[in-house]
ROPAVO-335797 format. One record per residue (C-alpha): residue number from 1; x, y, z. Coordinates in nm, 4 decimals, decimal comma. Example, Ala and Ser with C-alpha at 12.3 -4.5 7.8 and 13.67 -1.06 7.14 Angstrom:
BEGIN
pos_X_Y_Z
1_1,2300_-0,4500_0,7800
2_1,3670_-0,1060_0,7140
! end
This chain:
BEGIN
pos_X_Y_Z
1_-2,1437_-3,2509_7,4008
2_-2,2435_-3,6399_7,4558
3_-2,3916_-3,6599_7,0864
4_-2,0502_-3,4598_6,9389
5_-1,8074_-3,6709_7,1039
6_-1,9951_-4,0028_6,9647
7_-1,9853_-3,7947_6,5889
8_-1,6160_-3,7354_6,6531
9_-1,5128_-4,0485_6,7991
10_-1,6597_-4,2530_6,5334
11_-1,5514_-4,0275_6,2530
12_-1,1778_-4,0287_6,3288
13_-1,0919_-4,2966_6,5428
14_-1,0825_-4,5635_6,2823
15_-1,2114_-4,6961_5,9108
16_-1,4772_-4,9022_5,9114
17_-1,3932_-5,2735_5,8557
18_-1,5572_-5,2287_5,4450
19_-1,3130_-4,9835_5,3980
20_-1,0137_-5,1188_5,5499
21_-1,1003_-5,4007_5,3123
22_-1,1178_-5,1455_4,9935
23_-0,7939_-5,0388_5,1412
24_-0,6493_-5,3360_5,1462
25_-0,7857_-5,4879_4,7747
26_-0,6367_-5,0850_4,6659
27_-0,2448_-5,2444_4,7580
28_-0,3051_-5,5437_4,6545
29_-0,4639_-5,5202_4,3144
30_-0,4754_-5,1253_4,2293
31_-0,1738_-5,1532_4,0235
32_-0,3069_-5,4198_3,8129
33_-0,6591_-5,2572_3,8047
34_-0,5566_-4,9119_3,7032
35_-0,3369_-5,0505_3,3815
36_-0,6531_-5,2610_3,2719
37_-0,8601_-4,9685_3,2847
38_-0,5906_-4,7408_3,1126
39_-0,5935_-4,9956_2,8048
40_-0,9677_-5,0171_2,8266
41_-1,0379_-4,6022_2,8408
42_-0,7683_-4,6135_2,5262
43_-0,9574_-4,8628_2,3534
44_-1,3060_-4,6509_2,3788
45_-1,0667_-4,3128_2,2801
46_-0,9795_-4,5033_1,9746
47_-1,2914_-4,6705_1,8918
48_-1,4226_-4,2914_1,9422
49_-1,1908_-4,1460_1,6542
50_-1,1506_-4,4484_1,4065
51_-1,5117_-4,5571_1,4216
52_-1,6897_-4,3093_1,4794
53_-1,5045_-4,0165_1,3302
54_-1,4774_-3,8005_1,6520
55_-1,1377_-3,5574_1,6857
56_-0,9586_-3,5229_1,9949
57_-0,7413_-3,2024_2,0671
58_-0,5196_-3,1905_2,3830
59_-0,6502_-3,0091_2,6634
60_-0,3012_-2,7680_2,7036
61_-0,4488_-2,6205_2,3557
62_-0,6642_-2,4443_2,5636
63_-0,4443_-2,3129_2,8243
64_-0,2497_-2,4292_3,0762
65_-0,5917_-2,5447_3,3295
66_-0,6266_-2,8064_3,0276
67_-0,2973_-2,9648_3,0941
68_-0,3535_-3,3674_3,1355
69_-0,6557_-3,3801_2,9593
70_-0,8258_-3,3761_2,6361
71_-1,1306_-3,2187_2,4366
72_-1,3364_-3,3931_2,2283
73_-1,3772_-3,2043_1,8537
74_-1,7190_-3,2783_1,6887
75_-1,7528_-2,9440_1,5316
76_-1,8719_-2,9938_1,1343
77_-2,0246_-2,8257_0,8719
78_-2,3622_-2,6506_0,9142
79_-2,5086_-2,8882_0,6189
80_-2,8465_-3,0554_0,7108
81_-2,8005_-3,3373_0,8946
82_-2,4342_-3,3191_0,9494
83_-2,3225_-3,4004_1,3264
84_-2,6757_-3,4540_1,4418
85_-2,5786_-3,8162_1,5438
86_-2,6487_-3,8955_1,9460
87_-2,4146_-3,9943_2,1673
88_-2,5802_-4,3826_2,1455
89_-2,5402_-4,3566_1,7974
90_-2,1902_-4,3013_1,8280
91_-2,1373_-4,6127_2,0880
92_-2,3619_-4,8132_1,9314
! end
């Protein structure tokens, strides 16, 4: 029981100090960090369907487990070389 009580005690009794730190930098700067990466994920989506031609759909088009997201559309025709692009191709 020795070796459980040191798992337990050192599991629950408190954070360590790194993540009371995380926690910390979380209230202070979250806020501010999760609109930045909002605009930045938007950017990409946009670059994704101007650029390089890719179609998004909204995930509740697939039933109601797709609610709050979205699916990417890069069906095309079955013509010889059509679509065959990688996904570094499409970043690039």
């Amino acid at each position: 029981m020795g070796d459980l009580g040191k798992l337990v005690e050192y599991n629950t009794s408190c954070a360590p100090s790194f993540v009371q730190q995380a926690g910390i930098a979380v209230v202070k700067e979250g806020e501010r960090f999760t609109q930045e990466l909002v605009l930045d994920l938007k950017a990409s989506r946009d670059h994704l369907v101007r650029e390089a031609g890719l179609g998004l759909a909204p995930g509740s088009a697939f039933g109601p487990q797709g609610e709050g997201f979205v699916r990417w559309c890069y069906a095309c025709d079955t013509a010889p070389g059509c679509g065959r692009r990688t996904t570094a191709e499409i970043f690039e």
